[in-house]
N, CA, C and O atoms as a Tripos MOL2 file, in Angstrom:
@<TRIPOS>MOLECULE
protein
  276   275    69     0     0
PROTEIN
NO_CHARGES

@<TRIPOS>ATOM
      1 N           0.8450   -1.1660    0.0000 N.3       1 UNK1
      2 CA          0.0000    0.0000    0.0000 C.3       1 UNK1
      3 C           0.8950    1.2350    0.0000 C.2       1 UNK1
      4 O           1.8320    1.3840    0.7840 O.2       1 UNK1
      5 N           0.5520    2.0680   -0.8950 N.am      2 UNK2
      6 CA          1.5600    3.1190   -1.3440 C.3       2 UNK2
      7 C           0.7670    4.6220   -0.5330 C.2       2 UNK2
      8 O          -0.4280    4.8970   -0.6480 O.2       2 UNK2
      9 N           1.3570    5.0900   -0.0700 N.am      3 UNK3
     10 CA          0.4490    6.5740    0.2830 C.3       3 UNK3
     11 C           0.5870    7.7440   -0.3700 C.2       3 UNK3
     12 O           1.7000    8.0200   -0.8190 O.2       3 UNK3
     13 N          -0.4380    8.5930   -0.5360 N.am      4 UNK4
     14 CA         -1.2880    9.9030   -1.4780 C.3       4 UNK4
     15 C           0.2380   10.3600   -1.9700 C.2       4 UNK4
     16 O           1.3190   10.1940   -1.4060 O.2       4 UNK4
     17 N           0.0050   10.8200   -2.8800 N.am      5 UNK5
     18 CA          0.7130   11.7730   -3.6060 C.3       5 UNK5
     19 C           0.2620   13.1660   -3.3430 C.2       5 UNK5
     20 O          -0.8970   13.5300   -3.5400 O.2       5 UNK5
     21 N           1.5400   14.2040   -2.7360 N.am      6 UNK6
     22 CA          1.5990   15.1650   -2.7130 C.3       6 UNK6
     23 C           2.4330   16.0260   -3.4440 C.2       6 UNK6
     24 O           3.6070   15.8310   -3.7590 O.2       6 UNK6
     25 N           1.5560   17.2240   -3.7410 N.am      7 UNK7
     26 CA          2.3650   18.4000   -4.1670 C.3       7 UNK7
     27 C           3.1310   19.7490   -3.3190 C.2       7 UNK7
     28 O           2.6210   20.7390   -2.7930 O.2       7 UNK7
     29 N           4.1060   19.4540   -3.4010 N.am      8 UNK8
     30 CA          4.3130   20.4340   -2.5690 C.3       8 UNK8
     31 C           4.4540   22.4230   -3.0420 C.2       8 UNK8
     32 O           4.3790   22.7400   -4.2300 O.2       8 UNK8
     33 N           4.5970   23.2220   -2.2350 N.am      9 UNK9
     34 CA          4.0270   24.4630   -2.8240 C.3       9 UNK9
     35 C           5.1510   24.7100   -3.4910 C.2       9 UNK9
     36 O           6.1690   24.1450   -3.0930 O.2       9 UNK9
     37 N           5.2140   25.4660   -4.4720 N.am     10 UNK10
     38 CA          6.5410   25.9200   -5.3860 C.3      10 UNK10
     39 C           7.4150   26.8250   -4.1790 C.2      10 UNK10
     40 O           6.6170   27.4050   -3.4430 O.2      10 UNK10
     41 N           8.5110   27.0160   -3.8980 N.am     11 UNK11
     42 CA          9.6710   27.5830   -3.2720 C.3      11 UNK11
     43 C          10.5560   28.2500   -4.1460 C.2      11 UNK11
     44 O          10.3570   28.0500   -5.3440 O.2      11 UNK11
     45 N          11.6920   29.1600   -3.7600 N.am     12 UNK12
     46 CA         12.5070   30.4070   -4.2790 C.3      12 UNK12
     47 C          12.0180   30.0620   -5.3560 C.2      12 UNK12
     48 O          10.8210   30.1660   -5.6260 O.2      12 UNK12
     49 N          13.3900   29.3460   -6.5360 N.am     13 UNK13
     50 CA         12.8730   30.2150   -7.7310 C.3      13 UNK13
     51 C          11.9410   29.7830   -8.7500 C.2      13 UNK13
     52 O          11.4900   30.2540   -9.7940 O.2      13 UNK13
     53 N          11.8330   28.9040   -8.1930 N.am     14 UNK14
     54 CA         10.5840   27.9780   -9.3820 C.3      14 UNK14
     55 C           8.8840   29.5910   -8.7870 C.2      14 UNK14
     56 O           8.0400   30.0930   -9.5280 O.2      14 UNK14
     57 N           9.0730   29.7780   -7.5860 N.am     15 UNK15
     58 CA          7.9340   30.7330   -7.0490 C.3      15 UNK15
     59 C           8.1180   32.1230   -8.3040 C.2      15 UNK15
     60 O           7.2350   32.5760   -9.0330 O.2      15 UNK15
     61 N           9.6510   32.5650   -8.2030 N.am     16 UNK16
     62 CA         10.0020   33.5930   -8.9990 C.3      16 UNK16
     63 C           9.4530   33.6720  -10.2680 C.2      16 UNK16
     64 O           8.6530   34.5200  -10.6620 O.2      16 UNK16
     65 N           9.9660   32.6550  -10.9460 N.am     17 UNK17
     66 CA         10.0580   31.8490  -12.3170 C.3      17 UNK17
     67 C           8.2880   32.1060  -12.7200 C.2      17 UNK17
     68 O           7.8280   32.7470  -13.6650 O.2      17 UNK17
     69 N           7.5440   31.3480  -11.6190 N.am     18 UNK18
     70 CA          6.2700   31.5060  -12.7140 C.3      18 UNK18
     71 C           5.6350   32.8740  -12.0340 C.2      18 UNK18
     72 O           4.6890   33.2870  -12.7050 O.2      18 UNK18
     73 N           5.8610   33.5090  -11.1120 N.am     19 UNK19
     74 CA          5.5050   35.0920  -11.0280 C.3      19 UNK19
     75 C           6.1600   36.0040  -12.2070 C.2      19 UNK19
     76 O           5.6120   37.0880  -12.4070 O.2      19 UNK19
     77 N           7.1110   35.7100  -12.8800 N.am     20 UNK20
     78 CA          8.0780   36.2840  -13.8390 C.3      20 UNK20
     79 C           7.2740   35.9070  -15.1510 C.2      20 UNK20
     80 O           7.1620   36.8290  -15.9600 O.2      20 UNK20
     81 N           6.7030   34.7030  -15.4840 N.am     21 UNK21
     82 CA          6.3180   33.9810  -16.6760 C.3      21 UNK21
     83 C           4.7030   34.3490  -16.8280 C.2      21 UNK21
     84 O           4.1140   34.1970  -17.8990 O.2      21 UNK21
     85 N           4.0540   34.8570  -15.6120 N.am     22 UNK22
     86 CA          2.8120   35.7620  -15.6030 C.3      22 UNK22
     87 C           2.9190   37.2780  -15.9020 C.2      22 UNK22
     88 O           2.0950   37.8730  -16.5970 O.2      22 UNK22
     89 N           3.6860   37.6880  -15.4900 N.am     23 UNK23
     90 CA          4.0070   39.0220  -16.0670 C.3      23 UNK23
     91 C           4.2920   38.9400  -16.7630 C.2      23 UNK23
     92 O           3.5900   39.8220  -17.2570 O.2      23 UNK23
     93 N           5.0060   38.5090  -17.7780 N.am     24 UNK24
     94 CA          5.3770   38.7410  -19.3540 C.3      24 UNK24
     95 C           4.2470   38.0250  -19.9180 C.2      24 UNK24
     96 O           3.9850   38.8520  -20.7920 O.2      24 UNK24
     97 N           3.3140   37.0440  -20.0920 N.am     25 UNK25
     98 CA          2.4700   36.5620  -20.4730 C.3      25 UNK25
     99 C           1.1630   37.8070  -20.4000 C.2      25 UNK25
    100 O           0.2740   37.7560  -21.2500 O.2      25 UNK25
    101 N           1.1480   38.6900  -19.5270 N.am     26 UNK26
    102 CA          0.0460   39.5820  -19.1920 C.3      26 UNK26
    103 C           0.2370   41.1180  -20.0310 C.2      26 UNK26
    104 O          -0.6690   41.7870  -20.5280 O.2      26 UNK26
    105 N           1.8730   41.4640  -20.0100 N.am     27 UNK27
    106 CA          2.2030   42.5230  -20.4080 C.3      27 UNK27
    107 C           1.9630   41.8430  -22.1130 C.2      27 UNK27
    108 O           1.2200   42.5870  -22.7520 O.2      27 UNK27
    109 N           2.4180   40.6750  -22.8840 N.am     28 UNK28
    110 CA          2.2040   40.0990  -24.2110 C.3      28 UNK28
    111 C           0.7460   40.3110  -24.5040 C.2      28 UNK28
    112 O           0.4030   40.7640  -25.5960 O.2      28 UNK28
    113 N          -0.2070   39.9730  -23.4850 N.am     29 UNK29
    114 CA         -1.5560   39.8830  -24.2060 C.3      29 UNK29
    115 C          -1.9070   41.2340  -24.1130 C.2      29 UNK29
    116 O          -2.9290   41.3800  -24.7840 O.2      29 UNK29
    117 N          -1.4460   42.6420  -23.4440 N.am     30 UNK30
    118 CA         -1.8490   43.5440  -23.2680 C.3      30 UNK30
    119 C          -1.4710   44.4400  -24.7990 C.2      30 UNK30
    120 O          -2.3040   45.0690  -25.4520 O.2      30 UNK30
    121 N           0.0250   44.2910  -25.1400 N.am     31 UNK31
    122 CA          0.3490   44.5120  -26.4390 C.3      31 UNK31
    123 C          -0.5960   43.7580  -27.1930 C.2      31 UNK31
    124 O          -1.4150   44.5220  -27.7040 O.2      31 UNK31
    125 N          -0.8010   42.5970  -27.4570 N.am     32 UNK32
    126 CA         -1.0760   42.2940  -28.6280 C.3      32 UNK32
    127 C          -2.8600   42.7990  -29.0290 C.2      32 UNK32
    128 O          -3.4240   42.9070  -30.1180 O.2      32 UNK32
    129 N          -3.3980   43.0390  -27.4880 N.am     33 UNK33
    130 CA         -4.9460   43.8110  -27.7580 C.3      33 UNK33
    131 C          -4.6690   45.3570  -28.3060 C.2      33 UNK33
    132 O          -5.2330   45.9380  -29.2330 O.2      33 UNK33
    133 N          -3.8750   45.7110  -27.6420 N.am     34 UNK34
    134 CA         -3.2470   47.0720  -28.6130 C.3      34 UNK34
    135 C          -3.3450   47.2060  -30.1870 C.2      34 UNK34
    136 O          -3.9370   47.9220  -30.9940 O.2      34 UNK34
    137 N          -2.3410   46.0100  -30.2090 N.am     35 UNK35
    138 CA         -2.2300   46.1290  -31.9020 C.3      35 UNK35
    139 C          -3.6520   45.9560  -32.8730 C.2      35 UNK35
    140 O          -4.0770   46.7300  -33.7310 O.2      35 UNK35
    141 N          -4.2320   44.6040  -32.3910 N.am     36 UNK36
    142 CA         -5.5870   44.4820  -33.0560 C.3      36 UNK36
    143 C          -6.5300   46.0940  -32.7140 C.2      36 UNK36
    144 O          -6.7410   47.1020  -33.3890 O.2      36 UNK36
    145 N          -6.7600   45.8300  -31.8690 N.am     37 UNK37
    146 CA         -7.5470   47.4850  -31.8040 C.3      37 UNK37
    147 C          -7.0840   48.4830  -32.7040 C.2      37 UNK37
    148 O          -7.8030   49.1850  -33.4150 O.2      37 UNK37
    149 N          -5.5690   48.5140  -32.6190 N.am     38 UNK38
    150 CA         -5.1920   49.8700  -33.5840 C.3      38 UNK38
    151 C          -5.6380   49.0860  -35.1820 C.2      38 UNK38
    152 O          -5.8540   49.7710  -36.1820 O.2      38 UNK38
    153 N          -5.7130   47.6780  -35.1820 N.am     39 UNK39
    154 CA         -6.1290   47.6480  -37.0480 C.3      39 UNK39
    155 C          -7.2080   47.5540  -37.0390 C.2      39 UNK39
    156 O          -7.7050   47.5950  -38.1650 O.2      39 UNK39
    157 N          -8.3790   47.3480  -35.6410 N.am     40 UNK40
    158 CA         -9.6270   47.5570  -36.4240 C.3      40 UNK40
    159 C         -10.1490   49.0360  -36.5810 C.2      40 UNK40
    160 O         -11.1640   49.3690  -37.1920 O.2      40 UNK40
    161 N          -9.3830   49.7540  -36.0050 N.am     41 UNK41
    162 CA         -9.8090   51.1170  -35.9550 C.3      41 UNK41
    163 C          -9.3950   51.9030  -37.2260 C.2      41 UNK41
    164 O          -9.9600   52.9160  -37.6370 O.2      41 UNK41
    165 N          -8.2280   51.2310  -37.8390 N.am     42 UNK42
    166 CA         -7.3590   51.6110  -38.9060 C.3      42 UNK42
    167 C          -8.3780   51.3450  -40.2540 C.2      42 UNK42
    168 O          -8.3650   51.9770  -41.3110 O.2      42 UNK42
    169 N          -8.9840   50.5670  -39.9940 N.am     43 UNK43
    170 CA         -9.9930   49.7370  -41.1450 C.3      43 UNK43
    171 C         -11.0380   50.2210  -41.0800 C.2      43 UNK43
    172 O         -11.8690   50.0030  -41.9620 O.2      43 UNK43
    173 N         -11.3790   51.2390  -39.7240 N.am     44 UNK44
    174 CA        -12.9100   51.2960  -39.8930 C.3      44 UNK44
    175 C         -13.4430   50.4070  -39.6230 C.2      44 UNK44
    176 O         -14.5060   50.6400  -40.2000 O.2      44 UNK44
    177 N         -13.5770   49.4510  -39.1460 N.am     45 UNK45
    178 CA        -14.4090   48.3230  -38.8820 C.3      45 UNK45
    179 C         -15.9270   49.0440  -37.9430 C.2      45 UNK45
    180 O         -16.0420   49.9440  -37.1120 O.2      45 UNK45
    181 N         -16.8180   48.1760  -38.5540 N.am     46 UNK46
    182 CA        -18.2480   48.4800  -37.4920 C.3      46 UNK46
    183 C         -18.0170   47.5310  -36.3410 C.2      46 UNK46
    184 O         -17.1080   46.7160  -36.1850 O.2      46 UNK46
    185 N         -19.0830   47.8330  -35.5420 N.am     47 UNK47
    186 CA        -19.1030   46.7080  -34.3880 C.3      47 UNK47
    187 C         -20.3730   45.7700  -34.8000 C.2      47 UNK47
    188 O         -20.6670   44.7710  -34.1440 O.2      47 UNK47
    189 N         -21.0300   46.1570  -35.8520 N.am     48 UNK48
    190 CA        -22.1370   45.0730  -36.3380 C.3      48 UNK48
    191 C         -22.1380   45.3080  -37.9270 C.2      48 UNK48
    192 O         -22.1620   46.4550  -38.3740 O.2      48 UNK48
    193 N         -22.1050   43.9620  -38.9260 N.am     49 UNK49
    194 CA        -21.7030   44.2150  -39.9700 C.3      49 UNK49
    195 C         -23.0210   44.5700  -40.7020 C.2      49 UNK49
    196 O         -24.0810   44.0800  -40.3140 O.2      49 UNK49
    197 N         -22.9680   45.4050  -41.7400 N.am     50 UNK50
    198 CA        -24.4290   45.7570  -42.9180 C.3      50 UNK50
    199 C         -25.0210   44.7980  -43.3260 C.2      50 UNK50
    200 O         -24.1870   43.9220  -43.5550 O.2      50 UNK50
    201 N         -25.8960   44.5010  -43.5240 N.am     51 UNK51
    202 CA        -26.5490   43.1770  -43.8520 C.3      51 UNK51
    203 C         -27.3760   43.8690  -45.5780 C.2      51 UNK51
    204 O         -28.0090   44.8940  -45.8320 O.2      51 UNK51
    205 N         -26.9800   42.8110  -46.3250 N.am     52 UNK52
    206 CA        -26.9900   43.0000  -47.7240 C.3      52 UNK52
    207 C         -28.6380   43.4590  -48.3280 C.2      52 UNK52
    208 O         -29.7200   42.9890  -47.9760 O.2      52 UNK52
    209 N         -28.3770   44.4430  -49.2580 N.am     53 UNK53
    210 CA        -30.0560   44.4080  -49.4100 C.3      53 UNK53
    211 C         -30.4300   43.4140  -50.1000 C.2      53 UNK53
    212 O         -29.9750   42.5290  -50.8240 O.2      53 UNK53
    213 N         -31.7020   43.9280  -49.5420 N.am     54 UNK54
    214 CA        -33.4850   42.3110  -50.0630 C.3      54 UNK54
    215 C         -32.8840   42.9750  -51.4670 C.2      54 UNK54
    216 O         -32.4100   43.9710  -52.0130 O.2      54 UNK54
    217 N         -33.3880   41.3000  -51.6200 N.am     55 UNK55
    218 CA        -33.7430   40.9360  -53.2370 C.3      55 UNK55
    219 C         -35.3400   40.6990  -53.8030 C.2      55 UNK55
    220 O         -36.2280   40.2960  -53.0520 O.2      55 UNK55
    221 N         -35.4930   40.9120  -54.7890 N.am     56 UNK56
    222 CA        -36.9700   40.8280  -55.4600 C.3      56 UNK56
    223 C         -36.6390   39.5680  -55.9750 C.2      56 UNK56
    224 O         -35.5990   39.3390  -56.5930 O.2      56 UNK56
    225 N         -37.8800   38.4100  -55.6220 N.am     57 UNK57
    226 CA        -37.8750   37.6060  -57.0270 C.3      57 UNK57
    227 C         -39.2120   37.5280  -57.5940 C.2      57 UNK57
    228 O         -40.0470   37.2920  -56.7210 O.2      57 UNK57
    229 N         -39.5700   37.6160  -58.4620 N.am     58 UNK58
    230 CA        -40.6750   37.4380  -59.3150 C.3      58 UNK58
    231 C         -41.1500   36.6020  -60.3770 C.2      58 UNK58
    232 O         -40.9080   36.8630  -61.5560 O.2      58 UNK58
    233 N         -41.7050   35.7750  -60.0700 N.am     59 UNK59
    234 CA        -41.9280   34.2960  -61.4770 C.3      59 UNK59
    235 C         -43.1720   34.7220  -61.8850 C.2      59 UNK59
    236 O         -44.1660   35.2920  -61.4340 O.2      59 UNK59
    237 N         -42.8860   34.3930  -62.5780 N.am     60 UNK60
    238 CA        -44.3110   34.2280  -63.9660 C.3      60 UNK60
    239 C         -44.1970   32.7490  -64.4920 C.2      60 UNK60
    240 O         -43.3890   32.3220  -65.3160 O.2      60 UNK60
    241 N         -45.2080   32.0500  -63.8160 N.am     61 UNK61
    242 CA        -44.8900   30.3090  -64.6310 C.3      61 UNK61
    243 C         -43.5750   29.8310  -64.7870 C.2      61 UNK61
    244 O         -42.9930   29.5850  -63.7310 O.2      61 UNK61
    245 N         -42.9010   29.6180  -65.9330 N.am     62 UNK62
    246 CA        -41.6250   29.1470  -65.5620 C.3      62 UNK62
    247 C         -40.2110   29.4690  -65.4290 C.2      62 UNK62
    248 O         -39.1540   28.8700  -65.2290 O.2      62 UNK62
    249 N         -40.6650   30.7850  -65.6400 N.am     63 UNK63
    250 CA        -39.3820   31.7320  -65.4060 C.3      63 UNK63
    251 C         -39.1860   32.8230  -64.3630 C.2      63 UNK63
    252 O         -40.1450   33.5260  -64.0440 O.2      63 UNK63
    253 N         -38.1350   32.9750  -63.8870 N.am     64 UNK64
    254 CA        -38.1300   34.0240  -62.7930 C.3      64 UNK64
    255 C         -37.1660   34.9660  -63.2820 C.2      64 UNK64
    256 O         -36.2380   34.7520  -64.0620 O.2      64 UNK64
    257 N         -37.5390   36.1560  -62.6610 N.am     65 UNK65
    258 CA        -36.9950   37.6940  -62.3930 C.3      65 UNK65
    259 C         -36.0250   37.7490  -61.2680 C.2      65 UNK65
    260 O         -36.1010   36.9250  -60.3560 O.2      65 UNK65
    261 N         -35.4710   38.3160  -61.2790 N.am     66 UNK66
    262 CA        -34.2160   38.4490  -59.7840 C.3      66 UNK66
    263 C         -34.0330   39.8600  -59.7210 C.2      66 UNK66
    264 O         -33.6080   40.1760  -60.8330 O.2      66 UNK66
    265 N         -34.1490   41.0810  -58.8610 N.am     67 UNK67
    266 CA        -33.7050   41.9620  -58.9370 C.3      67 UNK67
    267 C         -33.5000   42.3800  -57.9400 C.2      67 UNK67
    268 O         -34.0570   42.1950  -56.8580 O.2      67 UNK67
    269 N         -32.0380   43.4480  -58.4530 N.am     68 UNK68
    270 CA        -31.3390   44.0880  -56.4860 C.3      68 UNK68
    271 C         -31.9160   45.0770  -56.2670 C.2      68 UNK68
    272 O         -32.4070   45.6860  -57.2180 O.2      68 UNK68
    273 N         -32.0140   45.4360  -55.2990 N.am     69 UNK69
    274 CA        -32.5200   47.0980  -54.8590 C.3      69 UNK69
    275 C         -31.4890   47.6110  -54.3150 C.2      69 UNK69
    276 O         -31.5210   48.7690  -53.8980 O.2      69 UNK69
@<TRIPOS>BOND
     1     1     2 1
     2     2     3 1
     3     3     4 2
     4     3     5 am
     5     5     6 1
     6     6     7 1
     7     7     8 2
     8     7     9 am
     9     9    10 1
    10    10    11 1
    11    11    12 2
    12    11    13 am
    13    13    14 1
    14    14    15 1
    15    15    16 2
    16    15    17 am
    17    17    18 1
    18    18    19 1
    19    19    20 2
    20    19    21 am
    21    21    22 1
    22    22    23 1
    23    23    24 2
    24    23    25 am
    25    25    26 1
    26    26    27 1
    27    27    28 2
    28    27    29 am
    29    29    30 1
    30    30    31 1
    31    31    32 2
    32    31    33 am
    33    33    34 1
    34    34    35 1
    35    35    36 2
    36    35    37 am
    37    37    38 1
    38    38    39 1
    39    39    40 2
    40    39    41 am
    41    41    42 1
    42    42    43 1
    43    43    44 2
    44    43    45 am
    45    45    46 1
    46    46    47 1
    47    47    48 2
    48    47    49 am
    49    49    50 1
    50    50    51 1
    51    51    52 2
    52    51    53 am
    53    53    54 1
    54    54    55 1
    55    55    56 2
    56    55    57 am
    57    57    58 1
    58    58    59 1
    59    59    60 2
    60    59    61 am
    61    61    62 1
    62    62    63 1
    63    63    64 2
    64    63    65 am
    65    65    66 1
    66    66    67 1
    67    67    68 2
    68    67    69 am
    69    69    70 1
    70    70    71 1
    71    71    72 2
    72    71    73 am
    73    73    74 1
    74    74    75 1
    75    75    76 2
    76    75    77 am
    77    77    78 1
    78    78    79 1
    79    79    80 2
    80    79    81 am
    81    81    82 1
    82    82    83 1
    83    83    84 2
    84    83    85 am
    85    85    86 1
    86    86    87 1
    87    87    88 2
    88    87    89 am
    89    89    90 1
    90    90    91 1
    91    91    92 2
    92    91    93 am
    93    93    94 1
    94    94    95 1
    95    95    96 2
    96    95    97 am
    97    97    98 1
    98    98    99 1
    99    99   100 2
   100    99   101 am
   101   101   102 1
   102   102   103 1
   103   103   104 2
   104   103   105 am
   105   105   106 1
   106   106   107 1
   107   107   108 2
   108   107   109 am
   109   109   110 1
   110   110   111 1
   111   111   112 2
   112   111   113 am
   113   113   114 1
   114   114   115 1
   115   115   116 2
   116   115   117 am
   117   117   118 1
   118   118   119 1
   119   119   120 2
   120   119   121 am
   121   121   122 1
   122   122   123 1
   123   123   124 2
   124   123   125 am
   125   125   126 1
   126   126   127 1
   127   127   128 2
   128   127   129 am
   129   129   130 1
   130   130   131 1
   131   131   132 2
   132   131   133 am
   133   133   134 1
   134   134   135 1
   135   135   136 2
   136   135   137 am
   137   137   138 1
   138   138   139 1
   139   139   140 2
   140   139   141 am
   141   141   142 1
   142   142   143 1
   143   143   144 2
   144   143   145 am
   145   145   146 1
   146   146   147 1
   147   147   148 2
   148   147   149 am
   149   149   150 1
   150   150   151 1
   151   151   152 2
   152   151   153 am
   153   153   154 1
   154   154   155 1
   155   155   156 2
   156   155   157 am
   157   157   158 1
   158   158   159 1
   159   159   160 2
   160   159   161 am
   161   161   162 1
   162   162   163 1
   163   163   164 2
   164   163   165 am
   165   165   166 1
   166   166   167 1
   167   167   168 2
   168   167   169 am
   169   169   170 1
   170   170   171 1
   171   171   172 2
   172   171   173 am
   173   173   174 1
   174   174   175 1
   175   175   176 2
   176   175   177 am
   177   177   178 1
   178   178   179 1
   179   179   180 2
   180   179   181 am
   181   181   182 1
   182   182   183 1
   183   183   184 2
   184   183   185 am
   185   185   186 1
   186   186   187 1
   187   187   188 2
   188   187   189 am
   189   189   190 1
   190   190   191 1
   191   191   192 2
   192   191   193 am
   193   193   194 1
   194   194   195 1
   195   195   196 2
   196   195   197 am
   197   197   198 1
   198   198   199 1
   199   199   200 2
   200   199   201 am
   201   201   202 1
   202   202   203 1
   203   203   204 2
   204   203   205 am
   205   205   206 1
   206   206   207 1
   207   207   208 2
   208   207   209 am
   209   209   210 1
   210   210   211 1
   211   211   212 2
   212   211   213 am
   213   213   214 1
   214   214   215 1
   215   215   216 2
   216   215   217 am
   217   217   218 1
   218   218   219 1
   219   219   220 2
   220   219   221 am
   221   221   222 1
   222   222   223 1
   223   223   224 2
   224   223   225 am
   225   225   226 1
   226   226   227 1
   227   227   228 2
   228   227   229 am
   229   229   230 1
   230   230   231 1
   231   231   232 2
   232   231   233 am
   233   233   234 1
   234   234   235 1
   235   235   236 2
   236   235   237 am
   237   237   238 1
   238   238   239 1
   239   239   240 2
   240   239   241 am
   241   241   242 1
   242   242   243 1
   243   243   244 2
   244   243   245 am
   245   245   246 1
   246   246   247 1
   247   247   248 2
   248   247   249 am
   249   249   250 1
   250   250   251 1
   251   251   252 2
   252   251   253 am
   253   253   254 1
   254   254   255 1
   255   255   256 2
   256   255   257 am
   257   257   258 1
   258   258   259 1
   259   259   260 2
   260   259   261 am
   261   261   262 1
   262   262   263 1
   263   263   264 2
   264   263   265 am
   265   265   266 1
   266   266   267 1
   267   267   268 2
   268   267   269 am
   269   269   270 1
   270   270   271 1
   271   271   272 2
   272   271   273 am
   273   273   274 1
   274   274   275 1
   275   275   276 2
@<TRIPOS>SUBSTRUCTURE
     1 UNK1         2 RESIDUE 1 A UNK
     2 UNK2         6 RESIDUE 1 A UNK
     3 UNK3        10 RESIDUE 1 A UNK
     4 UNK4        14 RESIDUE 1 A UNK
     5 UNK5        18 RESIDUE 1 A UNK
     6 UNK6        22 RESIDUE 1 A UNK
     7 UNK7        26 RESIDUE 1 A UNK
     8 UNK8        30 RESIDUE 1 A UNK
     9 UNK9        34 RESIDUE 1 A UNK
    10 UNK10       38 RESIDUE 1 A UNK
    11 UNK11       42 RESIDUE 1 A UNK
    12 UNK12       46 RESIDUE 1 A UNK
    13 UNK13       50 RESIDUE 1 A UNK
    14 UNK14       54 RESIDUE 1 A UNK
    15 UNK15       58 RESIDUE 1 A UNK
    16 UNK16       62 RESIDUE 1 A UNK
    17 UNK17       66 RESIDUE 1 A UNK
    18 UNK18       70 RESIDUE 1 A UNK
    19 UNK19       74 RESIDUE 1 A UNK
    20 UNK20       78 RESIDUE 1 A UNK
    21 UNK21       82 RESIDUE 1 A UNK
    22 UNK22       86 RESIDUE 1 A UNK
    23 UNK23       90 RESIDUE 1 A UNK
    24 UNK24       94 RESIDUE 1 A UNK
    25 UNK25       98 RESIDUE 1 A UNK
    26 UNK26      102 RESIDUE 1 A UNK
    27 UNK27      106 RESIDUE 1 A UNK
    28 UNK28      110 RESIDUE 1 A UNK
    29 UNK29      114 RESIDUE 1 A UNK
    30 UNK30      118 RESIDUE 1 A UNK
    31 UNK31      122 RESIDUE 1 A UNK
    32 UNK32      126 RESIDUE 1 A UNK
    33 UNK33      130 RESIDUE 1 A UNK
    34 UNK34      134 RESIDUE 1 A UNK
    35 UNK35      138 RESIDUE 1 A UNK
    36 UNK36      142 RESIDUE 1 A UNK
    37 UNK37      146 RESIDUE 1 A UNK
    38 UNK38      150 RESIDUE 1 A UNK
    39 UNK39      154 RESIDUE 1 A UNK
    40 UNK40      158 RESIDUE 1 A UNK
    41 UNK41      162 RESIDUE 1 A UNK
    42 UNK42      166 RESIDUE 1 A UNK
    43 UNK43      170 RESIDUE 1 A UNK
    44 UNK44      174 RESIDUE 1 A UNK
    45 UNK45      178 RESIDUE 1 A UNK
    46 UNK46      182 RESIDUE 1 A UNK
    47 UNK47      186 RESIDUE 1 A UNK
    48 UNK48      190 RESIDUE 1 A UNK
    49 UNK49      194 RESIDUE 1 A UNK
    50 UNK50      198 RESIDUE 1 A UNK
    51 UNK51      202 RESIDUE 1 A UNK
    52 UNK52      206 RESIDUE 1 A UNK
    53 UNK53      210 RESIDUE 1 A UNK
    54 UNK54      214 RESIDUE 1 A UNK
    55 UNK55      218 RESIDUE 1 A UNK
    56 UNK56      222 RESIDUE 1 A UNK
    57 UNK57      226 RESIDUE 1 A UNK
    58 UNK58      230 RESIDUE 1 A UNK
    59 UNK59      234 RESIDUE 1 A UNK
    60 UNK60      238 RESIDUE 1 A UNK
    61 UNK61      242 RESIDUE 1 A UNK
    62 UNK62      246 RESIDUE 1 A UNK
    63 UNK63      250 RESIDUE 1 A UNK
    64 UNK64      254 RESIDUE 1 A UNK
    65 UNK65      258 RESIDUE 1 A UNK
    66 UNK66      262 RESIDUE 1 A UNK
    67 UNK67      266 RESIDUE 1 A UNK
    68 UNK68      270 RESIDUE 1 A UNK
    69 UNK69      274 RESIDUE 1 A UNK
C-alpha cells in the first residue's frame, strides 16, 4: 500500500520563475490587444456588420426575375 501523492508548494525560484512567466504573459496579451484594436480602428471596422439588401424575385410560370434594390 503506497500513500497519497503530494504536491508540494513551489519555493525560491521555481515561485520567482512563474511570477516572472505571468508578467510577461500579461504585459504580451496587453500589447497584442493594442495592436488588433489599432487595425480595427485603422480599417474602420463596425461593431455590427451591414446586412446585404433584399432581393426581389418574381416568377411568372416558368421563369423568374431576380432583382437588387
Amino acid at each position: 500500500m503506497t500513500g497519497r501523492a503530494t504536491t508540494k508548494k513551489p519555493k525560491g525560484f521555481r515561485r520567482v520563475e512563474r511570477w516572472g512567466v505571468g508578467i510577461v504573459m500579461g504585459v504580451f496579451a496587453f500589447v497584442l490587444e493594442k495592436v488588433v484594436m489599432r487595425s480595427v480602428k485603422k480599417k474602420g471596422g463596425d461593431a455590427a456588420p451591414t446586412e446585404p439588401a433584399p432581393t426581389t424575385i418574381t416568377s411568372k410560370g416558368g421563369e423568374a426575375e431576380v432583382r437588387d434594390h
